[in-house]
N, C-alpha and C positions, 0 to 999 in steps of 0.2 A: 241514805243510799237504799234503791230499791232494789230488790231480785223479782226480775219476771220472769214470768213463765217458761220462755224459752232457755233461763239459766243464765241471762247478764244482768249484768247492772244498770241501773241507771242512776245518776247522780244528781243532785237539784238543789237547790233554797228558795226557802217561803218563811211568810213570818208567821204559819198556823197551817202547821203539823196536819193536826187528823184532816181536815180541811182540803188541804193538798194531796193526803193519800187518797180520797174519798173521791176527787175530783181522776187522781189516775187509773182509778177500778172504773168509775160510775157517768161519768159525765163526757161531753165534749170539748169540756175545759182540759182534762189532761193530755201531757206530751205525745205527739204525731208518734214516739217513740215506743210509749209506754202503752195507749192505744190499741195496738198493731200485737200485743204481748201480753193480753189479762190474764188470768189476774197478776196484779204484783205485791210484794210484800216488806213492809219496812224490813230492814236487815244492819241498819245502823243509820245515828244521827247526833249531832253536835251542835251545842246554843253556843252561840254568841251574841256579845250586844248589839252588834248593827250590823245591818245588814252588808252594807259593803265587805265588811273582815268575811261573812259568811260567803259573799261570790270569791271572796278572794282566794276561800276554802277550797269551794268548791272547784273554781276551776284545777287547783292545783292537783284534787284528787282526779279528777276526767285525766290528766296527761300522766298520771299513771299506770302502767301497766297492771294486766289483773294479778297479776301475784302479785303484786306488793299491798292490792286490794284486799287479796288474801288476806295478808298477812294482818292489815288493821283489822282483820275480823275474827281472827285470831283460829283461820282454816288453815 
């Protein structure tokens, strides 16, 4: 999970980390989202072995509201 600048979140999966942060500060490769919102900054993240269980993660956390985002981050 990232926190950007303007103070939201955004959520994602990749399978290389610094890679993916690196591309949401610096490049054209990161999110239309993230983008539009530098810099961002990692604020939490979770391995798992494949990728699939990881979208599955993720989507689950995006249809959460932010307090309960909160609360995984333990604000």
């Amino acid at each position: 999970m990232l926190q950007c600048s303007d103070d939201t979140y955004y959520v994602g999966s990749t399978n290389n980390l610094q890679r993916r942060l690196k591309q949401h500060n610096e490049s054209k490769l990161g999110a239309h989202y993230t983008k539009i919102r530098r810099p961002v900054t990692l604020i939490y993240h979770e391995s798992f072995d494949t990728l699939l269980v990881a979208r599955r993660r993720e989507i689950e956390i995006k249809k959460w509201p932010r307090e309960r985002k909160n609360k995984l981050l333990n604000k």
